[in-house]
mmCIF file as gemmi writes it, N, C-alpha and C atoms, coordinates in Angstrom:
data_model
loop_
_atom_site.group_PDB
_atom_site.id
_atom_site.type_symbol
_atom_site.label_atom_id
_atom_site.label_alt_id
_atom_site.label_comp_id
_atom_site.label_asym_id
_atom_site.label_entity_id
_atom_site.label_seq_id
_atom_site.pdbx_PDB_ins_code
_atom_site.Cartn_x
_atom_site.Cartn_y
_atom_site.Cartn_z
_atom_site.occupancy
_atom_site.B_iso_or_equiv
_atom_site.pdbx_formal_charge
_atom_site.auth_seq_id
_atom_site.auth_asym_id
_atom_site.pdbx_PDB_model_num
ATOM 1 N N . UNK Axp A 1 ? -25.049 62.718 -5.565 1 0 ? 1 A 1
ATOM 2 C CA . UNK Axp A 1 ? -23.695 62.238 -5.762 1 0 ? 1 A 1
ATOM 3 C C . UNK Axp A 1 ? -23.674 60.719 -5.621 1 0 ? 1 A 1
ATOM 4 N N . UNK Axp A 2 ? -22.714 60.26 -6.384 1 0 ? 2 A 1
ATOM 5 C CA . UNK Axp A 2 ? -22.641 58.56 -6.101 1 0 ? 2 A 1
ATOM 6 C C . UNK Axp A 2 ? -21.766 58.522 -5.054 1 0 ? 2 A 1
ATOM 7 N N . UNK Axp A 3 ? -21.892 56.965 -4.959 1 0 ? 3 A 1
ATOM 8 C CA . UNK Axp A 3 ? -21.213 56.843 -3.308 1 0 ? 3 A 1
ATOM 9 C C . UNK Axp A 3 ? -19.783 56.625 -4.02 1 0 ? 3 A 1
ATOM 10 N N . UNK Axp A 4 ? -19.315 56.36 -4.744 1 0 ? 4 A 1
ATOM 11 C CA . UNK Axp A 4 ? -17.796 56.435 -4.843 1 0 ? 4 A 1
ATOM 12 C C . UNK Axp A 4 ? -17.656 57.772 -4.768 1 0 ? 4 A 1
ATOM 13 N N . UNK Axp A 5 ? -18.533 58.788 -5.457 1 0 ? 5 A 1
ATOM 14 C CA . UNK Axp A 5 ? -17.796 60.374 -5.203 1 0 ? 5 A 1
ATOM 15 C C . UNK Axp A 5 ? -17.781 60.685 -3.721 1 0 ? 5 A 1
ATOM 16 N N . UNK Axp A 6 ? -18.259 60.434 -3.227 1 0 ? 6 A 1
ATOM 17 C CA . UNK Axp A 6 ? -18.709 60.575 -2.161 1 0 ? 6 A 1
ATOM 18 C C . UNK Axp A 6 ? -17.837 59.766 -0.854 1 0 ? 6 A 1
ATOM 19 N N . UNK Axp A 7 ? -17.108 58.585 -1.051 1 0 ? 7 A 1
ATOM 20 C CA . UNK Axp A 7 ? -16.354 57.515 -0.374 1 0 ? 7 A 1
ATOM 21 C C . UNK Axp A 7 ? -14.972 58.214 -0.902 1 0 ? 7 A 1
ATOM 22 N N . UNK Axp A 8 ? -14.51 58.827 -1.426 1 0 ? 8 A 1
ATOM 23 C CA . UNK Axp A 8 ? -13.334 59.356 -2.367 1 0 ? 8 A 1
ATOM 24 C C . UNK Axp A 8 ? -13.148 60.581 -1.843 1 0 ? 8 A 1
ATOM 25 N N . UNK Axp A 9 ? -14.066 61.387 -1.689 1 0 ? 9 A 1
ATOM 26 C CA . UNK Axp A 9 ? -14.288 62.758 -1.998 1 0 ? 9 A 1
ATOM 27 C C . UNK Axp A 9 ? -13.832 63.318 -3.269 1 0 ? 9 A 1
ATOM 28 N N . UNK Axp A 10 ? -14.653 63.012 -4.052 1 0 ? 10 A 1
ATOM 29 C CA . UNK Axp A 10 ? -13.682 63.795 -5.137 1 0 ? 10 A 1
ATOM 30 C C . UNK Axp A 10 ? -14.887 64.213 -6.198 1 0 ? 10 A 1
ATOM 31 N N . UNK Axp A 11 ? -14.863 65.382 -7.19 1 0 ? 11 A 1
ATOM 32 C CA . UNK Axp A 11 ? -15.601 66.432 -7.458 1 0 ? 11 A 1
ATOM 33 C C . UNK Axp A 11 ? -15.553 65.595 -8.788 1 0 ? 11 A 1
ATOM 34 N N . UNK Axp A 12 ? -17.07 66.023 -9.353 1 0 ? 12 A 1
ATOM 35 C CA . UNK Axp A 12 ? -17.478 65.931 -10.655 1 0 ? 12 A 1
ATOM 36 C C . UNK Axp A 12 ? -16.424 66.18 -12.058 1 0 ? 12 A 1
ATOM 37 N N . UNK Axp A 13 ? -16.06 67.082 -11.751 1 0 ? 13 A 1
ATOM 38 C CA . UNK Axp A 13 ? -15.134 67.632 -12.8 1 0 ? 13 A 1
ATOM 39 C C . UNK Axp A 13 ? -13.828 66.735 -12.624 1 0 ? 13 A 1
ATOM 40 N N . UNK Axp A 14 ? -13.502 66.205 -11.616 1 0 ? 14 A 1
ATOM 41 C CA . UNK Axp A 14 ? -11.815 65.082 -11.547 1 0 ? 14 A 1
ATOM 42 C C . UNK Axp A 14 ? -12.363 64.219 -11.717 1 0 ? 14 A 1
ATOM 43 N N . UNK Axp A 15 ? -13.772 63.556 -11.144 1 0 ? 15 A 1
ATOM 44 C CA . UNK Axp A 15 ? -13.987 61.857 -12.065 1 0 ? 15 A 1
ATOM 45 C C . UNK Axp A 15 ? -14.349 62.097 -13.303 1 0 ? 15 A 1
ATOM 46 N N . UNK Axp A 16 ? -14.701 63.123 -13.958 1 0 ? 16 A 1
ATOM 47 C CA . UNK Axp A 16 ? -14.67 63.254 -15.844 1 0 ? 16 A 1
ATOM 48 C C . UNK Axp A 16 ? -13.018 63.206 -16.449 1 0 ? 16 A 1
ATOM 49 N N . UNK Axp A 17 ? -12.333 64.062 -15.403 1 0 ? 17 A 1
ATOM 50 C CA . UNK Axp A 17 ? -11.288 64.134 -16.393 1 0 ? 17 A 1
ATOM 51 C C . UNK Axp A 17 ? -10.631 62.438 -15.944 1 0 ? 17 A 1
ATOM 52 N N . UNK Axp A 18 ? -10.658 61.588 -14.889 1 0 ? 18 A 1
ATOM 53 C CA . UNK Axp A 18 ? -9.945 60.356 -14.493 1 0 ? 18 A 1
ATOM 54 C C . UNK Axp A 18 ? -10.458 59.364 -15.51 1 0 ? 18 A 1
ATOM 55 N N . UNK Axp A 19 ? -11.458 59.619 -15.883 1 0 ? 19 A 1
ATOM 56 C CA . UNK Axp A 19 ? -12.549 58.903 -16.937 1 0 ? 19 A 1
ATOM 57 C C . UNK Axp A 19 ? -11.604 59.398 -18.029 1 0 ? 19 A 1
ATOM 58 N N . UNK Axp A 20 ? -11.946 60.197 -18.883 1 0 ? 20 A 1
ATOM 59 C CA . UNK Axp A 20 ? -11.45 60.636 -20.109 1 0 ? 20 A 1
ATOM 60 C C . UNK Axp A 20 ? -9.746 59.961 -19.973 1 0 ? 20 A 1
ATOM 61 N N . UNK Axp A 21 ? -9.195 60.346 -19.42 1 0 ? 21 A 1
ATOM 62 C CA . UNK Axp A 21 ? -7.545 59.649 -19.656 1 0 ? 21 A 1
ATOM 63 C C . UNK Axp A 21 ? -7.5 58.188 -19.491 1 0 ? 21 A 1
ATOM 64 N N . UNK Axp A 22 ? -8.651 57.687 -18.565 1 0 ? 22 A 1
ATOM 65 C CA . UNK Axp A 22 ? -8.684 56.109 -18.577 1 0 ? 22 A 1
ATOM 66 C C . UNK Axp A 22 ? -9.095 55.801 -19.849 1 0 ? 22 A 1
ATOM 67 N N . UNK Axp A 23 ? -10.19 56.348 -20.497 1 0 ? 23 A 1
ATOM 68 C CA . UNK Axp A 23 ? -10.549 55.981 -22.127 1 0 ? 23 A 1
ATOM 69 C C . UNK Axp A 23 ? -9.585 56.044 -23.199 1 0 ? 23 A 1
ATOM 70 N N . UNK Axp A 24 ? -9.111 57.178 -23.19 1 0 ? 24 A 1
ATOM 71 C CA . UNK Axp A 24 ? -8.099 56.921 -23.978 1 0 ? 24 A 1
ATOM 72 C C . UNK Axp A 24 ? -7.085 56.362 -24.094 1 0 ? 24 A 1
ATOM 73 N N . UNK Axp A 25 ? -6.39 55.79 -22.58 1 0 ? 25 A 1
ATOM 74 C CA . UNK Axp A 25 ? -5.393 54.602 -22.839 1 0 ? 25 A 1
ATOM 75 C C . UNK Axp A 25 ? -5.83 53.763 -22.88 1 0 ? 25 A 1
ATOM 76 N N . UNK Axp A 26 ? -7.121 53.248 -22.874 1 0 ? 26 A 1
ATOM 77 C CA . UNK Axp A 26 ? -7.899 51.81 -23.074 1 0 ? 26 A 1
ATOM 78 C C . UNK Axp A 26 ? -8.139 51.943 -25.095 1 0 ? 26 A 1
ATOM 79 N N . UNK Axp A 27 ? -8.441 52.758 -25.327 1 0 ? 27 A 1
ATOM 80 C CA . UNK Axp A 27 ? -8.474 52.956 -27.082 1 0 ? 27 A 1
ATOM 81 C C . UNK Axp A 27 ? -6.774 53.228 -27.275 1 0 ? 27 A 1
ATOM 82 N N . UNK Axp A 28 ? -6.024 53.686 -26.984 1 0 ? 28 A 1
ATOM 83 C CA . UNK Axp A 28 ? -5.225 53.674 -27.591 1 0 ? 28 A 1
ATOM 84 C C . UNK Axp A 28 ? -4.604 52.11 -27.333 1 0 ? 28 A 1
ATOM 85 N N . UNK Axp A 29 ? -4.741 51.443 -26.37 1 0 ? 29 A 1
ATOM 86 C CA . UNK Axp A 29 ? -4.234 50.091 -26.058 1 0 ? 29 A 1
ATOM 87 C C . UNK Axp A 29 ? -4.825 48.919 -27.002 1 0 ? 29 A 1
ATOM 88 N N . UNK Axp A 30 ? -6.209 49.295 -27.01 1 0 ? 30 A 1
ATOM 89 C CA . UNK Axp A 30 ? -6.768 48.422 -28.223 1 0 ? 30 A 1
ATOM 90 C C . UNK Axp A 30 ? -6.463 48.68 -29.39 1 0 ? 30 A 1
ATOM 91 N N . UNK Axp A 31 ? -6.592 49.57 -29.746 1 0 ? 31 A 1
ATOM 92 C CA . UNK Axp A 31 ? -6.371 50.077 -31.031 1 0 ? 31 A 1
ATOM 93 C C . UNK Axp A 31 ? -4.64 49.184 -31.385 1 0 ? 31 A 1
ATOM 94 N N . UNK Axp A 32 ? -3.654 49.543 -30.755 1 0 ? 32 A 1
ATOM 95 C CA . UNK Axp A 32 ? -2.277 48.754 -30.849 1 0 ? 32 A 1
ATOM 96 C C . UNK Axp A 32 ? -2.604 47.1 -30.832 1 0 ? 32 A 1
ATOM 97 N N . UNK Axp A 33 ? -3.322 46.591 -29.979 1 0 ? 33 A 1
ATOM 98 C CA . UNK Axp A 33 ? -3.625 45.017 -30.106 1 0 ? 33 A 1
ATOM 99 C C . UNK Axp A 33 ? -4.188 45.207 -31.169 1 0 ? 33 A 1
ATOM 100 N N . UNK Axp A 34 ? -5.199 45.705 -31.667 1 0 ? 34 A 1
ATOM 101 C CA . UNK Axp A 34 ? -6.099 45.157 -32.873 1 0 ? 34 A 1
ATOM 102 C C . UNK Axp A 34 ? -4.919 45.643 -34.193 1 0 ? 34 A 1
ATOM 103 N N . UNK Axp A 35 ? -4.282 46.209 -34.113 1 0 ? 35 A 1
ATOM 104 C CA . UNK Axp A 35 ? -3.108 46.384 -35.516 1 0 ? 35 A 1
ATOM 105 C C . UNK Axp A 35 ? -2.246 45.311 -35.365 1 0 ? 35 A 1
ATOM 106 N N . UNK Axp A 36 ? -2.073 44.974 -34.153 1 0 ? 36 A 1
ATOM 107 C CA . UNK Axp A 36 ? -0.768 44.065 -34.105 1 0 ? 36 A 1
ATOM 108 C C . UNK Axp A 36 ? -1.486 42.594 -34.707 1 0 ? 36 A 1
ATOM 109 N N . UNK Axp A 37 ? -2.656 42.461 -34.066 1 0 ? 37 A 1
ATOM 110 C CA . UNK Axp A 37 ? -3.128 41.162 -34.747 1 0 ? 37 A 1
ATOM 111 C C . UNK Axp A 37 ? -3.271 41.421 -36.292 1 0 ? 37 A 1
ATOM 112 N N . UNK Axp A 38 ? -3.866 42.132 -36.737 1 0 ? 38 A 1
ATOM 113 C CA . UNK Axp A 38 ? -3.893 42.076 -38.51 1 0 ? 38 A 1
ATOM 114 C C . UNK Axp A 38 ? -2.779 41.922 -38.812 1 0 ? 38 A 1
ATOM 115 N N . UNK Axp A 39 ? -1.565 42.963 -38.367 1 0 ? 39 A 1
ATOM 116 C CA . UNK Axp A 39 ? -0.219 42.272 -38.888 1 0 ? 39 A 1
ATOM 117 C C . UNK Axp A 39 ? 0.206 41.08 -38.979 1 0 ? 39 A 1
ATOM 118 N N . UNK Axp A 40 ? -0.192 40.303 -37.625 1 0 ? 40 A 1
ATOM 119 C CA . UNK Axp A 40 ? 0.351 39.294 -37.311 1 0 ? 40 A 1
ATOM 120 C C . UNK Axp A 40 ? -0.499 37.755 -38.083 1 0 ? 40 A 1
ATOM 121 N N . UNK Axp A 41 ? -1.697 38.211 -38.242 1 0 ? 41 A 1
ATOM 122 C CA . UNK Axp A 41 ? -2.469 37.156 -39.684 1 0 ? 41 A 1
ATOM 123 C C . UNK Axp A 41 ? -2.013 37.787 -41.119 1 0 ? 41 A 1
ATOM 124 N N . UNK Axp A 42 ? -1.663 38.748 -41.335 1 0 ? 42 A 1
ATOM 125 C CA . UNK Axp A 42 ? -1.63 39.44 -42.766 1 0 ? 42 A 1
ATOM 126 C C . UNK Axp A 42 ? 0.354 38.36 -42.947 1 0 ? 42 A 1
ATOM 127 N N . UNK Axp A 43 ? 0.359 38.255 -42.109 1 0 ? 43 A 1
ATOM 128 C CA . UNK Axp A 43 ? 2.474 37.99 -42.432 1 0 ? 43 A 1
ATOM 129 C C . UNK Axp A 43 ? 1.763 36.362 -42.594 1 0 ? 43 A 1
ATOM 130 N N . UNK Axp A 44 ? 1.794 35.658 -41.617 1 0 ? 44 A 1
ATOM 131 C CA . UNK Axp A 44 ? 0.856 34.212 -41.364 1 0 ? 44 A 1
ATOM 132 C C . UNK Axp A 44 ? 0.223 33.707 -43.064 1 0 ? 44 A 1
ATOM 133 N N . UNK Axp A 45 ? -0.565 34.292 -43.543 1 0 ? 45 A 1
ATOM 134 C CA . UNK Axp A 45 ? -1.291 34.453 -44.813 1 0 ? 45 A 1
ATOM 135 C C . UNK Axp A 45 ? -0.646 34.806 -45.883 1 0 ? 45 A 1
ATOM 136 N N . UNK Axp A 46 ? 0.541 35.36 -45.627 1 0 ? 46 A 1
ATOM 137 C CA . UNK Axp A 46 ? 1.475 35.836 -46.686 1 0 ? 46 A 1
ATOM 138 C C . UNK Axp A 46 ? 2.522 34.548 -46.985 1 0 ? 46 A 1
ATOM 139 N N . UNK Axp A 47 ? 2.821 34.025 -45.767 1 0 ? 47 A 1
ATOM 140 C CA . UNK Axp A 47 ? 3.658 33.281 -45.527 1 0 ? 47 A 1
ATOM 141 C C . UNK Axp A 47 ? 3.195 32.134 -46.288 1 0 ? 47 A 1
ATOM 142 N N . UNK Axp A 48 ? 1.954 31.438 -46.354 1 0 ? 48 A 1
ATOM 143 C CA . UNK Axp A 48 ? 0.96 30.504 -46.827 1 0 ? 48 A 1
ATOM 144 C C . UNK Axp A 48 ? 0.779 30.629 -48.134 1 0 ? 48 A 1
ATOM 145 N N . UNK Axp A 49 ? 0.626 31.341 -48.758 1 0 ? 49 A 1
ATOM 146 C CA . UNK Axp A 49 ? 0.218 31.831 -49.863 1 0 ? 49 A 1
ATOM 147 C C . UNK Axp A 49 ? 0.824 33.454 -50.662 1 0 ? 49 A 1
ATOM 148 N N . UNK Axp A 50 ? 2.139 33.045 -51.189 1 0 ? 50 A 1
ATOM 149 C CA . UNK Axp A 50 ? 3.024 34.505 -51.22 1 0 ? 50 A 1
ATOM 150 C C . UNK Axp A 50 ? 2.535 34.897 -52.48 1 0 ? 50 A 1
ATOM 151 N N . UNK Axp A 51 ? 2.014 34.013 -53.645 1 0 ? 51 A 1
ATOM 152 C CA . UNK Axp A 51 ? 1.514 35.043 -54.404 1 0 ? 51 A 1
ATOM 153 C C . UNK Axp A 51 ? 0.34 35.828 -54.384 1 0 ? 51 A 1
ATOM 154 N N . UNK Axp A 52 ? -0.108 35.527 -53.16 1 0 ? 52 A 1
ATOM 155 C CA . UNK Axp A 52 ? -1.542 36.943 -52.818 1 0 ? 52 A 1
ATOM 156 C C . UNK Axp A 52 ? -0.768 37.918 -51.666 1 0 ? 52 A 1
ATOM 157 N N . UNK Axp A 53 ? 0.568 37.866 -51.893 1 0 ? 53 A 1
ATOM 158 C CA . UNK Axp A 53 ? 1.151 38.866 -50.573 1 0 ? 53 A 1
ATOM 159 C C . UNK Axp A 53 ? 0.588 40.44 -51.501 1 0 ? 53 A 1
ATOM 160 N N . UNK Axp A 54 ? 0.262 40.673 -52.471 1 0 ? 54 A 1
ATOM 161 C CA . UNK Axp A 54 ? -0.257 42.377 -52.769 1 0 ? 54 A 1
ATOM 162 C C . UNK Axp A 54 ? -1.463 42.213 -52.739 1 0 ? 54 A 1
ATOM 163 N N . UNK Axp A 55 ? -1.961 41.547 -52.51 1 0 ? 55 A 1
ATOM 164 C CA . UNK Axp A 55 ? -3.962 41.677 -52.061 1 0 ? 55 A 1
ATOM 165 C C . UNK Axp A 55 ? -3.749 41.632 -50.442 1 0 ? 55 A 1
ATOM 166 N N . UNK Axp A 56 ? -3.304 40.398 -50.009 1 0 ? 56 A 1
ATOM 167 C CA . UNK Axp A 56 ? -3.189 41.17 -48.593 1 0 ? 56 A 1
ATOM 168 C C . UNK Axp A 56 ? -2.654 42.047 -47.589 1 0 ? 56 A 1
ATOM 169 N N . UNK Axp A 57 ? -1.836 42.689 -48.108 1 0 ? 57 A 1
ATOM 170 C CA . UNK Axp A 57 ? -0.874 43.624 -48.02 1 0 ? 57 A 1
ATOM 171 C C . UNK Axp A 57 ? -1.78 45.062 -47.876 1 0 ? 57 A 1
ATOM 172 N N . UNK Axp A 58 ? -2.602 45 -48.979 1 0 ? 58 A 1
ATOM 173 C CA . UNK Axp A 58 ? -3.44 46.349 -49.831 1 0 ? 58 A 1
ATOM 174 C C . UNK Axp A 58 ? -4.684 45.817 -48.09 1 0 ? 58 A 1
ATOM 175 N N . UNK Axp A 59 ? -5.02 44.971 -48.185 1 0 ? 59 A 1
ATOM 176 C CA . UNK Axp A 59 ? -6.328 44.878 -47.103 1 0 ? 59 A 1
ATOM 177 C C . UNK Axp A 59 ? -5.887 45.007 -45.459 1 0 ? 59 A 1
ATOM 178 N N . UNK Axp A 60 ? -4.449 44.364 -45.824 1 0 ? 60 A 1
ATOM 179 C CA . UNK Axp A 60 ? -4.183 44.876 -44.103 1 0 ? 60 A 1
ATOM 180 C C . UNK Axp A 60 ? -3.994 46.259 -43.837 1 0 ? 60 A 1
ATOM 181 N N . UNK Axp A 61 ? -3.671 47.026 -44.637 1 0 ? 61 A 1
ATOM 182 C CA . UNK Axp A 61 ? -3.336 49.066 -44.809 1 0 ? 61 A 1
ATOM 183 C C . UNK Axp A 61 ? -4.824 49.248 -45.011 1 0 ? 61 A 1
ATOM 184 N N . UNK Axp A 62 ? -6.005 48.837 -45.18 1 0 ? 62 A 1
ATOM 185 C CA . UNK Axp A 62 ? -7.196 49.264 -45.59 1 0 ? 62 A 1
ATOM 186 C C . UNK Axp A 62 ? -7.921 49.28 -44.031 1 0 ? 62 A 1
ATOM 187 N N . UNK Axp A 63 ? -7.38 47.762 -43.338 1 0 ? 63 A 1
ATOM 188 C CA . UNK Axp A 63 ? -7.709 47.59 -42.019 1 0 ? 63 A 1
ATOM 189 C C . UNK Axp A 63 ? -7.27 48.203 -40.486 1 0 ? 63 A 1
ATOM 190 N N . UNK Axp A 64 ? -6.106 48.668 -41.443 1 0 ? 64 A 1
ATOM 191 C CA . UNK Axp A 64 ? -5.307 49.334 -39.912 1 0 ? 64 A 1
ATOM 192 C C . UNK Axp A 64 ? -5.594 50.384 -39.977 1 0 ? 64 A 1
ATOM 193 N N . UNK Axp A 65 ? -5.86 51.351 -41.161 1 0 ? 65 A 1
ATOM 194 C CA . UNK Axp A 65 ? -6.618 52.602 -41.046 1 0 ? 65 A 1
ATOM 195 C C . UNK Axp A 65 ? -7.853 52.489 -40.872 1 0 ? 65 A 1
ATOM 196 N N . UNK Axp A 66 ? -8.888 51.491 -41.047 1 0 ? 66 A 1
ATOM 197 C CA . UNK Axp A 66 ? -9.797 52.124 -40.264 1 0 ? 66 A 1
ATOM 198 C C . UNK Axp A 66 ? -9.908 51.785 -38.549 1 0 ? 66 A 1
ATOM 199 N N . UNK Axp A 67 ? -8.765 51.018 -38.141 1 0 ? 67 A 1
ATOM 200 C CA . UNK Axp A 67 ? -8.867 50.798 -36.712 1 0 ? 67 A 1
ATOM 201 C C . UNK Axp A 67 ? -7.98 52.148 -35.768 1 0 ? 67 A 1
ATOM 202 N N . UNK Axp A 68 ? -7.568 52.855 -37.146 1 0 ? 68 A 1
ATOM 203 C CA . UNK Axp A 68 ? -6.334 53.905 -36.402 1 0 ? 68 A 1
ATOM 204 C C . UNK Axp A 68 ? -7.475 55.287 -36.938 1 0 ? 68 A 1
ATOM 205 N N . UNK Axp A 69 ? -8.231 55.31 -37.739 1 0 ? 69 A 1
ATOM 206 C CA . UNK Axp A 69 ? -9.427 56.235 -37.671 1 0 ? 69 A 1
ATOM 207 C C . UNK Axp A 69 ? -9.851 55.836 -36.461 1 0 ? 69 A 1
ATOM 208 N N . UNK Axp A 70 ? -11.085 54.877 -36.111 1 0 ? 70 A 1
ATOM 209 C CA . UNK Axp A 70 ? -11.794 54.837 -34.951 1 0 ? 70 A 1
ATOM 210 C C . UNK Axp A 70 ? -10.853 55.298 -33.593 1 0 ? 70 A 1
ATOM 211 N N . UNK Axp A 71 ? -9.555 54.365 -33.583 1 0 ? 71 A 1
ATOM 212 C CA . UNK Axp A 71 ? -8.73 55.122 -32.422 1 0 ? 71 A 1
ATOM 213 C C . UNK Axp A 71 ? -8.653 56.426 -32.424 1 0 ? 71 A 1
ATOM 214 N N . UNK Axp A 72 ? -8.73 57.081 -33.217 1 0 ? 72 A 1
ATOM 215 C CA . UNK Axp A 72 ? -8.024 58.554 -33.227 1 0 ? 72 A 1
ATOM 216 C C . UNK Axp A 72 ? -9.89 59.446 -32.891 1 0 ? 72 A 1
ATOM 217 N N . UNK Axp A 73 ? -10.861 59.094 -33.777 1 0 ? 73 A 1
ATOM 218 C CA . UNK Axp A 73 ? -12.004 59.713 -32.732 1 0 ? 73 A 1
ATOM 219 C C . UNK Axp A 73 ? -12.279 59.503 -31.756 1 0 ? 73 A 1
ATOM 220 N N . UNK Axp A 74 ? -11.872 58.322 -30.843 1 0 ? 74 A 1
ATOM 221 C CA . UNK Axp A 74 ? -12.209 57.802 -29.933 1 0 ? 74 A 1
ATOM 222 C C . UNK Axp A 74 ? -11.441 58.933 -28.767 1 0 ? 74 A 1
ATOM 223 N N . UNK Axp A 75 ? -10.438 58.974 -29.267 1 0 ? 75 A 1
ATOM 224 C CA . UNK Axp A 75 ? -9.426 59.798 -28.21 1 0 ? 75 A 1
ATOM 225 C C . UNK Axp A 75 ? -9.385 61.527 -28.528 1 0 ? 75 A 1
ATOM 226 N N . UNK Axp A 76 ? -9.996 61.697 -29.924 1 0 ? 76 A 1
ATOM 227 C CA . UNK Axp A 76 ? -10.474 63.117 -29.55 1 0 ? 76 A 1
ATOM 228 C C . UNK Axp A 76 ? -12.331 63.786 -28.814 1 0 ? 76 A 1
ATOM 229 N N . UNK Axp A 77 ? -12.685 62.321 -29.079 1 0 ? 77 A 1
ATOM 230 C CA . UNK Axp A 77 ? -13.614 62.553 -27.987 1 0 ? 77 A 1
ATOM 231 C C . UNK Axp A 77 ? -13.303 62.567 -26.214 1 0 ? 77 A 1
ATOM 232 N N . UNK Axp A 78 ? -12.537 61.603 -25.926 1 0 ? 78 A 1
ATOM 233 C CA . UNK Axp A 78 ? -11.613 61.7 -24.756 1 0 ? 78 A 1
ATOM 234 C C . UNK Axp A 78 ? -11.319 63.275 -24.581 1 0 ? 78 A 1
ATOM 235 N N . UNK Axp A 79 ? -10.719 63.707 -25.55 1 0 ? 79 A 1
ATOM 236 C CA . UNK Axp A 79 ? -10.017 64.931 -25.244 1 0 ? 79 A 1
ATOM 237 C C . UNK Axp A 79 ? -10.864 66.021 -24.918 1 0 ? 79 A 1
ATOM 238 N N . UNK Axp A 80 ? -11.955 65.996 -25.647 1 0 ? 80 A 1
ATOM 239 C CA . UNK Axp A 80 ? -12.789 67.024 -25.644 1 0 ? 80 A 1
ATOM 240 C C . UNK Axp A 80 ? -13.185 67.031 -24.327 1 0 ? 80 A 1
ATOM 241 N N . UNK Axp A 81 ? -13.793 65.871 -24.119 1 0 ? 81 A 1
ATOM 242 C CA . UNK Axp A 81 ? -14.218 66.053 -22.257 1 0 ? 81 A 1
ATOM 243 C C . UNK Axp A 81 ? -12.99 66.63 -21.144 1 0 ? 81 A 1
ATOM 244 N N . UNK Axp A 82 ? -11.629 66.082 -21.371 1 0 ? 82 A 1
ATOM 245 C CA . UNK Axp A 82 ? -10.77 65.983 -20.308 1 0 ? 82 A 1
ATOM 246 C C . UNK Axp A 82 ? -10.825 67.935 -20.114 1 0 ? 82 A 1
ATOM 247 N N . UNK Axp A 83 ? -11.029 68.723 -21.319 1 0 ? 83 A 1
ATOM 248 C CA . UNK Axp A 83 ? -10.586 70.169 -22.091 1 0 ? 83 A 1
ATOM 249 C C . UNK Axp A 83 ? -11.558 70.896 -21.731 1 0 ? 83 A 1
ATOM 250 N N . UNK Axp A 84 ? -12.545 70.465 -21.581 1 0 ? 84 A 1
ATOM 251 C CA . UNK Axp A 84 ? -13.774 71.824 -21.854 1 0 ? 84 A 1
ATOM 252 C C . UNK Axp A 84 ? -14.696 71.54 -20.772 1 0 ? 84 A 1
């Protein structure tokens, strides 16, 4: 046993599941910063240059799904541990 389980008392199976819910509000927290910033350069860039607002428009929806894919395995891997 490690010495935090051990300084805690607390069982294998509650530091997996304290783990798993800490991961997933750390991915779901990033995951929200990292969309909010593309938004927040995609408007910036639009603002600068409005006749490329449908190219960047099309790349910021290209970017936020794949940061809202990775979030979303990230947290059904979370899940799987907290579950089984």
């Amino acid at each position: 046993m490690t010495t935090l389980m051990v300084l805690f008392q607390i069982s294998a199976e509650a530091s997996a599941k304290f783990g798993a819910s800490f991961g997933s509000a750390i991915v779901a927290l990033a995951a929200a910063i990292g969309i909010s910033r593309i938004g927040a350069a995609a408007l910036e860039a639009i603002a600068r240059q409005p006749e490329a607002a449908g190219d960047i428009r099309s790349n910021m929806v290209v970017s936020a799904a794949l940061i809202e894919g990775v979030a979303f395995f990230a947290i059904i891997v979370c899940a799987l541990v907290l579950f089984l």
